[in-house]
Each structure stands twice: as C-alpha cells, then as structure tokens.
FINU-807443 format. One line per 3 residues: their letters; for each residue y, x, z of N, C-alpha, C. Coordinates in steps of 0.2 Angstrom, whole numbers, plus 2048, in hexadecimal, padded with zeros to 3 digits. Example, Ala and Ser with C-alpha at 12.3 -4.5 7.8 and 13.67 -1.06 7.14 Angstrom:
2
as = 7E4:842:827:7EA:83E:827:7F0:842:827 | 7F5:840:823:7FB:844:824:800:840:827
% end
This chain:
234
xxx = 7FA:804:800:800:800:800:806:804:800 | 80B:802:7FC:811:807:7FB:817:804:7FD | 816:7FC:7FE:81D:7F5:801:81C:7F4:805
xxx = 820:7EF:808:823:7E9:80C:81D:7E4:808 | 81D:7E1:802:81D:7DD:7FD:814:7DF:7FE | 813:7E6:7FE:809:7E5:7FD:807:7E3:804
xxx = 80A:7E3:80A:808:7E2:811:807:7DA:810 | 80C:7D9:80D:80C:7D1:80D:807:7CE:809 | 807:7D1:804:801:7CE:800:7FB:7CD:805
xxx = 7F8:7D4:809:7F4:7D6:80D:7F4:7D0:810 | 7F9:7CE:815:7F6:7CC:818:7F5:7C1:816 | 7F9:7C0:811:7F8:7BA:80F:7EF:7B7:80B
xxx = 7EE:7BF:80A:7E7:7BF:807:7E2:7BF:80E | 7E2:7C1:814:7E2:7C1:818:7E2:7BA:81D | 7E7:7B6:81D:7E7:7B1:81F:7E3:7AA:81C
xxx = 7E1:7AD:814:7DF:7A7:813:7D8:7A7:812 | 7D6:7AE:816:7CE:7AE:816:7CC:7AC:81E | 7D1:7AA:823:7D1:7AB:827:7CE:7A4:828
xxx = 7CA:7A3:82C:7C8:79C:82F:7CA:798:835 | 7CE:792:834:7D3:78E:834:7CC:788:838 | 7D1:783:83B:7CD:77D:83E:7D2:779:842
xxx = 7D1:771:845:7D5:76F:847:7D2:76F:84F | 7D6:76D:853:7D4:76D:85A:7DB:767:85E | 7D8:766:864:7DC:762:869:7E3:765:869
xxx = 7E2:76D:868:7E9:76E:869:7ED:773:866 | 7E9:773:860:7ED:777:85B:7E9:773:854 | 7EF:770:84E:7EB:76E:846:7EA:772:845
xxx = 7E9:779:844:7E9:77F:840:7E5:783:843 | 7DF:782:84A:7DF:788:84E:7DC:78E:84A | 7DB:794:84B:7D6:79B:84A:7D2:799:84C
xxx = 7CA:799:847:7C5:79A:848:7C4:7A0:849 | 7C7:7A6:848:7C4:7AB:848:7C8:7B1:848 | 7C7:7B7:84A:7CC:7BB:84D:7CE:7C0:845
xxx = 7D6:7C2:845:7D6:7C6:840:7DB:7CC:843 | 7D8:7D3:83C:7DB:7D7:840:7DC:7DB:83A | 7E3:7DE:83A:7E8:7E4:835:7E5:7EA:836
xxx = 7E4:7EF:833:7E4:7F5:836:7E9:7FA:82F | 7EF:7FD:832:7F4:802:82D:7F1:80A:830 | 7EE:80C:82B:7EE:814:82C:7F2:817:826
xxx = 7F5:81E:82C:7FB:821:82A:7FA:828:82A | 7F4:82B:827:7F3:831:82A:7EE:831:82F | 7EF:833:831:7E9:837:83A:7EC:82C:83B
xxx = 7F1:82B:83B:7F4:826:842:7F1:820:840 | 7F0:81D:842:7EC:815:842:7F0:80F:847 | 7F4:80B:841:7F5:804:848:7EF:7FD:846
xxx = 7EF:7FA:84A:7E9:7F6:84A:7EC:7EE:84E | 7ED:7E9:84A:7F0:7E3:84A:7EC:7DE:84D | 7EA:7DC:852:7E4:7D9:851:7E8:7D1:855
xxx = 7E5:7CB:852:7E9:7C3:853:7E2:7C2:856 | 7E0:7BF:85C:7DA:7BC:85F:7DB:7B5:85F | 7D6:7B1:85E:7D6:7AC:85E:7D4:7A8:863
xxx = 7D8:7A2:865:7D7:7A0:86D:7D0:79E:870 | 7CF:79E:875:7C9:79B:878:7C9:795:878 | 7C5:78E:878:7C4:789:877:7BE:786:87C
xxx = 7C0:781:880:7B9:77E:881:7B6:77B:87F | 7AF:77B:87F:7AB:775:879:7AC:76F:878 | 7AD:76C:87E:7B0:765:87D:7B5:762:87A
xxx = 7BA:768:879:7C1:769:875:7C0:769:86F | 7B9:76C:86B:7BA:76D:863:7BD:767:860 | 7B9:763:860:7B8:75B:85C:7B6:757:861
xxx = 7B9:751:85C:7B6:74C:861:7B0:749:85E | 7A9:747:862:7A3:744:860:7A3:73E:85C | 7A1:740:859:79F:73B:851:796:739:84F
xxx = 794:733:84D:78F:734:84D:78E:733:844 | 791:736:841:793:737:839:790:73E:838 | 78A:73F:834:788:746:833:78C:74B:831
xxx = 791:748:82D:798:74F:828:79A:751:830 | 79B:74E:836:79F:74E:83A:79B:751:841 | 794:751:841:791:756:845:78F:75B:842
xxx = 78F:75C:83C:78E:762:83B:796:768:83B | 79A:763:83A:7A1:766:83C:7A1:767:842 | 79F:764:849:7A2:766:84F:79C:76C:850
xxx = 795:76B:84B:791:76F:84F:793:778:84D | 795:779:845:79A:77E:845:79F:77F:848 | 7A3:77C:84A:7A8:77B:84E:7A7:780:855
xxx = 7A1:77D:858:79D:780:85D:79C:785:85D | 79A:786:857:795:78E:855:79A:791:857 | 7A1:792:853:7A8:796:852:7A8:796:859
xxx = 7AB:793:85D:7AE:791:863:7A6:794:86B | 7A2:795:868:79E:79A:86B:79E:7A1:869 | 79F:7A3:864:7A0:7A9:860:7A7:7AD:863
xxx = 7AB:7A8:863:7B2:7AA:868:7B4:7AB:86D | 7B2:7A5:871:7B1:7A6:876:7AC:7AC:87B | 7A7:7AD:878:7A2:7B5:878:7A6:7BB:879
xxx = 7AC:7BA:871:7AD:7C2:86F:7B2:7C2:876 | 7B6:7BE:877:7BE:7BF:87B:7B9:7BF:881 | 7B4:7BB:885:7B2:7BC:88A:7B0:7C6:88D
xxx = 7AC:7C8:886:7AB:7CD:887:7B1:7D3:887 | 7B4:7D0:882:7BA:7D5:883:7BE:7D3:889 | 7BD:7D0:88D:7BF:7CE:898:7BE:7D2:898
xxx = 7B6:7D4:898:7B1:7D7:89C:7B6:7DE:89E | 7B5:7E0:896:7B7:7E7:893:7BF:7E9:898 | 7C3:7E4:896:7C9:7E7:899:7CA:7E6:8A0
xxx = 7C4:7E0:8A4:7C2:7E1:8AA:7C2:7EA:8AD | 7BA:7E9:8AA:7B9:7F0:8AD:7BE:7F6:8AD | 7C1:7F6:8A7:7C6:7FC:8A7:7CA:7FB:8AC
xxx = 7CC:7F7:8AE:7D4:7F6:8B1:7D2:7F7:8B8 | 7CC:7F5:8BB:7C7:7F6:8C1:7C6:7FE:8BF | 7C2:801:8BA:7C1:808:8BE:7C3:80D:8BA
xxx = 7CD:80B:8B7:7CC:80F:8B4:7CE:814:8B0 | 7D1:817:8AB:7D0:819:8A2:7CA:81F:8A5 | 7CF:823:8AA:7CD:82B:8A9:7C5:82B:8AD
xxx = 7C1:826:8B0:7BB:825:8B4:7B7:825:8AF | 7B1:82C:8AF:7AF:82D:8AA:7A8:828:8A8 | 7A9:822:8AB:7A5:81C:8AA:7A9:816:8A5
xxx = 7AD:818:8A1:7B1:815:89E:7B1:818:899 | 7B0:81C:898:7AF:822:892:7AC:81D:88B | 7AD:81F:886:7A9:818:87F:7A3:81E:881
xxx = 7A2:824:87D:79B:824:87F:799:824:886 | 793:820:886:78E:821:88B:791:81C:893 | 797:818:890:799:815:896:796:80E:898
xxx = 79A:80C:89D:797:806:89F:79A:7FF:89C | 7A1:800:89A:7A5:7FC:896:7A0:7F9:890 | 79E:7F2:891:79D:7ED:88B:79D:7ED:884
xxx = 7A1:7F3:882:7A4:7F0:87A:79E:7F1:875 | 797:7F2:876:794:7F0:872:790:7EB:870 | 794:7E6:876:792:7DF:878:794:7D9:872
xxx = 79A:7DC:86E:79D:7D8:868:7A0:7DE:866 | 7A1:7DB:85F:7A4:7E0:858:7AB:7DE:85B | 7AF:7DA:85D:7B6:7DB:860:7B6:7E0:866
xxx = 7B3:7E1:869:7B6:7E5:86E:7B3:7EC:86B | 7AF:7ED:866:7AB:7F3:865:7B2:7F6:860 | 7B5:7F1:85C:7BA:7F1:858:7C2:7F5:85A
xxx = 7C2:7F3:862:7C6:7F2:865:7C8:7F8:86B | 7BF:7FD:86B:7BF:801:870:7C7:805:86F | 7C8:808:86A:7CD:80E:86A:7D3:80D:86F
xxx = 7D4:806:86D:7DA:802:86E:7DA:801:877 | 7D5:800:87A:7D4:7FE:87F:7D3:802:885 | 7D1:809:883:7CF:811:887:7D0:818:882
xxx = 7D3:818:87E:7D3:81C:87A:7DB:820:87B | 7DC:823:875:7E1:829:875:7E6:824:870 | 7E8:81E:874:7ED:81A:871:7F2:818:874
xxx = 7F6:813:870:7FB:80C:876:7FB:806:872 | 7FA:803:879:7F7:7FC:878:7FD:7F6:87A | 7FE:7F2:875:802:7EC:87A:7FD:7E6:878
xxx = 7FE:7E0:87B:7FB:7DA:87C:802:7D5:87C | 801:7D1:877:806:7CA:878:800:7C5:879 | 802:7C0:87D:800:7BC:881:803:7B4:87F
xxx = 800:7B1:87D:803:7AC:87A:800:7A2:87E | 807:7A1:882:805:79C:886:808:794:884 | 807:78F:886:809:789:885:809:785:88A
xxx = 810:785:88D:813:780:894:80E:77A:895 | 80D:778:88E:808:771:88D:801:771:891 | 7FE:776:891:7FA:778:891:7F6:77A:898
xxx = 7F7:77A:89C:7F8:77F:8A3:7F2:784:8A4 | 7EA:780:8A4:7E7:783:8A4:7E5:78A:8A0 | 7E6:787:89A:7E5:78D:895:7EA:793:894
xxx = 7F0:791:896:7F7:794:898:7F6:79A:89F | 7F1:796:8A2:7F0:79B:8A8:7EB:7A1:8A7 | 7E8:79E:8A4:7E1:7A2:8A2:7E5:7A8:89E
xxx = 7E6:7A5:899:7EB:7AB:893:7EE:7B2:899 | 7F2:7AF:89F:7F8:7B1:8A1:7F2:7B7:8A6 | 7ED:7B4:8A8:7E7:7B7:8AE:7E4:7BF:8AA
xxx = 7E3:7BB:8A3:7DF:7C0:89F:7E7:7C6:89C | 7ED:7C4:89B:7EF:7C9:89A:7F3:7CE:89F | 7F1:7CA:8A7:7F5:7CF:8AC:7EE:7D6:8AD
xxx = 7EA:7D1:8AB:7E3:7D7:8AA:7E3:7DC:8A8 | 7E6:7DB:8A4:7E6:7E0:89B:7EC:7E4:89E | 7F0:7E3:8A2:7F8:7E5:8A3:7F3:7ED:8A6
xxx = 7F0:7EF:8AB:7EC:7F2:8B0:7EB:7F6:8AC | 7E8:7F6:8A3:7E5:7FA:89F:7EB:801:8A0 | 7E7:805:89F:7EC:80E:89F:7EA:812:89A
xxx = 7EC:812:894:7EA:817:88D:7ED:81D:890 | 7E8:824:88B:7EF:828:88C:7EE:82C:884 | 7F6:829:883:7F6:82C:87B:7F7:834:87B
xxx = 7F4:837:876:7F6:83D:876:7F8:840:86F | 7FC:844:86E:7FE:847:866:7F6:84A:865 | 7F5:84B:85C:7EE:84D:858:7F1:855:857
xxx = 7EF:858:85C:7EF:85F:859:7E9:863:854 | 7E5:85F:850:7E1:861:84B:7E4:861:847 | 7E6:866:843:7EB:867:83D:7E9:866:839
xxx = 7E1:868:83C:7DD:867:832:7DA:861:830 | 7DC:85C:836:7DB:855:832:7E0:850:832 | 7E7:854:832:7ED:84F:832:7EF:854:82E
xxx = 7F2:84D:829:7F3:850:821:7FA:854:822 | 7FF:84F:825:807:852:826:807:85A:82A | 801:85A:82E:804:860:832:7FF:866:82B
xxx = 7FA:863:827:7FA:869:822:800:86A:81E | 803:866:81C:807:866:819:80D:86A:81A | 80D:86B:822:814:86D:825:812:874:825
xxx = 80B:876:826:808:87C:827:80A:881:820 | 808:87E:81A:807:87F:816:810:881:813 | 815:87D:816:81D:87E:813:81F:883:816
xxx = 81E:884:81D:81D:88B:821:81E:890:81D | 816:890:81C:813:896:81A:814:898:812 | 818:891:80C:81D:894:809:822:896:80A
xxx = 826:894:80F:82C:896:80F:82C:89C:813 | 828:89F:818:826:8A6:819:828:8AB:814 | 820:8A7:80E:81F:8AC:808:828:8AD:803
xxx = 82C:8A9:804:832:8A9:800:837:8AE:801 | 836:8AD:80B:83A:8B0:80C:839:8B8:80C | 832:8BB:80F:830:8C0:80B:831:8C4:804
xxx = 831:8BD:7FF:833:8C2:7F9:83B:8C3:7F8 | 83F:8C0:7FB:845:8BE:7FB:848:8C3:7FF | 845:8C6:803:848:8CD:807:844:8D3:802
xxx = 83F:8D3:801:83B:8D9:7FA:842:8D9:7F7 | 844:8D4:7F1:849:8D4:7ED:851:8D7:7F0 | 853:8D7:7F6:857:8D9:7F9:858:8DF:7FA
xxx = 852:8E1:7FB:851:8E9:7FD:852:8EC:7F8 | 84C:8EA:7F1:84B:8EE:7EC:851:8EE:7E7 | 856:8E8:7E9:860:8E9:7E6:864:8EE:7E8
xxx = 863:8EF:7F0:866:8F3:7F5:865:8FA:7F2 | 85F:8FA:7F0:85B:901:7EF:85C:904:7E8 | 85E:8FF:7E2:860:8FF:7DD:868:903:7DB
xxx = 86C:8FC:7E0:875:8FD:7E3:877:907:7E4 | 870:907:7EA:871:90F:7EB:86E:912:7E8 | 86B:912:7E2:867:916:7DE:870:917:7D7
xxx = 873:911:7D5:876:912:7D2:87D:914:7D5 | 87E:912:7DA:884:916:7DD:884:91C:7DD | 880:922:7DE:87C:928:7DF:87F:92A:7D7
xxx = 87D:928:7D2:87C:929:7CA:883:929:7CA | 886:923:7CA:88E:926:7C8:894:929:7CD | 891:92C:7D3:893:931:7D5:891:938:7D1
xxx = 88C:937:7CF:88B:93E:7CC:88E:93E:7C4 | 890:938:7C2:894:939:7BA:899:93A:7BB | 89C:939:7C0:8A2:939:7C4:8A7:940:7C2
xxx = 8A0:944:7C9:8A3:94B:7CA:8A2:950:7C4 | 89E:94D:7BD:89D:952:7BA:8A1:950:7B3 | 8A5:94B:7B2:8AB:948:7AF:8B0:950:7AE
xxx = 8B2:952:7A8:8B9:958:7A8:8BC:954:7A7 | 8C0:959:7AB:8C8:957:7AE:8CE:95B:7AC | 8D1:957:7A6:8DA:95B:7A2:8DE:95C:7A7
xxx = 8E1:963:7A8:8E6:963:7AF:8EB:964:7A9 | 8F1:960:7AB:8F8:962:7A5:8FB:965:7A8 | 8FD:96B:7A5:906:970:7AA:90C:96D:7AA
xxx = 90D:96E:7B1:912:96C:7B0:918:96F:7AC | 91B:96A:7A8:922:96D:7A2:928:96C:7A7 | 92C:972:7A8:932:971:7AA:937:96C:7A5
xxx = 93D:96B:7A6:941:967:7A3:946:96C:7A3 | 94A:96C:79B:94E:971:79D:955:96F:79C | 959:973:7A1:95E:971:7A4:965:96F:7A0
xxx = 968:96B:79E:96C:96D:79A:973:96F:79C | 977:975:796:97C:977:796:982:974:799 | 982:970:796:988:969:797:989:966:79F
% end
C-alpha cells in the first residue's frame, strides 16, 4: 500500500467479508472479530475490533419456522465461538495482570498463560506480553448496565497489563538501519577520497611552485647604465 485511498479500499474490502447479524441490542451486531495488521519494516501495528459478548438467550427470538431455527442455531454457534475466544482472552490478561509480564511463568514459550486455547489470543500473544504497547478502548452503553459493567470489569483488568517496549537493535534485520549503515560507510568512503584529492593538489601546488621558482632565478637580467643628462650651457 502506497495511500490513504489503498487503506481504505483495505479496509471496505474488509468490512464486507465481515459477518454481520442482528441482535436485541445492536441491528448490525459483529459476528465476528476483525483485525488490521500495517507492517513497516522490523515495526508492526495490529488493529484488532472484538466483537461483543452476547448471551444466548439474546441471539434471536424462538421461532418454530425451520429458516428461523436454523438462523438462531447459527446464531448460537457464532455467539459460542465468541463468547469462548474473549472468555479466554480474560483468562490470558487475567493471569498476566495477577503474575506479572517479567514472572517467568508468563513467558509465550513454555508458560502458563492460555493463548493456545483460541487463535485470538494466540494472535494476540505479542500484543499482550511481548516487546510492545498496548492500548484498549472500551466501548460502553448507559442503556445497557449490565453489559456496560462487564465491558468496564474486563478493561480495568487489562489496565494492570505492563509491556516493555524496547528499540530492535538487529541491524541485519531492520532494513532502515542497513540502509543508514550502508550511507555511513559511503559517506566515509567519500570523504576519504575527497582528502586523497586534497593532498595529491597540495602536493601538485608545491611541486609547481618549486618549478617556477627555479625559472625564475635562472631568467637574464638587462641592467641599463645609467645616462647622465647633460647639463645645459644656457
């Protein structure tokens, strides 16, 4: 992507692969969770919109129309499939916030942190204990209280998470800094030729000063007598 104009494209392409459904408290809810990733070199940002929790009873209302059971039963499926990923992604920032970033039980390899319980949180590890920075919006509806609280429980949790970003001192796999390495070391090599050429003028300058000093001193020289003026009689 080289715009403004191809993000956009991205993400409209994006939105309409997204799966969509109606619910008690949104016409338009997320069935399903979507997420941006812009890398930039070594750097990686990663967008990620979670789709809300739902309780079952909340998908649809019961119908005893088969087009309409088979709608709540998918309805269902989604709304367990989501419920699952965000629950275990609790789990995940549970644990951290209880034991942690630098407790080397939290570690991605080999720790005790759940993320390979769901491809959201496995998706999610970097973002969560890694060598980043993390924000969380939180998105509530006065209307709503319960689910407003929940939202508000789950992101004072997440608040306790502690990344620690660090600069990527690999140079050999961050393109900018070969780049920088590589302008360096011509602009060394320039200035090296650029004093050679100084010297080898200098050395020139006094090889030819030298020469016309010596055509100089061996130049003859007419000495004219002096003529007296002779004096008149008058």
């Amino acid at each position: 992507m080289t715009s403004g104009s191809d993000v956009d494209e991205l993400l409209a392409v994006g939105s309409c692969r997204r799966q969509t459904g109606s619910s008690p408290y949104n016409a338009d809810s997320s069935r399903s969770h979507a997420a941006l990733v812009f890398t930039v070199g070594p750097a990686q940002l990663t967008c990620v919109d979670l789709a809300g929790s739902e309780r079952a009873l909340d998908t649809s209302p019961k119908s005893h129309h088969k087009k309409k059971q088979a709608a709540r039963k998918k309805h269902l499926k989604e709304s367990c499939a989501i419920n699952t990923s965000l629950s275990t992604l609790g789990r995940c920032v549970a644990y951290l916030a209880n034991a942690g970033n630098n407790s080397p039980q939290a570690k991605i390899a080999g720790g005790l942190a759940p993320f390979r319980d769901s491809p959201l949180t496995w998706f999610l590890r970097e973002a969560l204990c890694g060598d980043s920075r993390t924000w969380m919006i939180a998105c509530i509806n006065p209307c709503h209280h319960f689910e407003s609280l929940s939202t508000l429980r789950y992101a004072a949790t997440a608040r306790a998470l502690r990344t620690r970003p660090a600069a990527d001192h690999n140079n050999d796999q961050n393109p900018l800094q070969t780049e920088l390495k590589r302008l360096k070391s011509q602009n060394a090599d320039l200035r090296r030729k650029l004093s050679d050429a100084i010297r080898h003028l200098q050395h020139q300058k006094h090889i030819a000063s030298r020469r016309l000093e010596d055509n100089v001193s061996s130049w003859p020289f007419v000495h004219t007598p002096n003529v007296s003026t002779p004096t008149s009689p008058f």
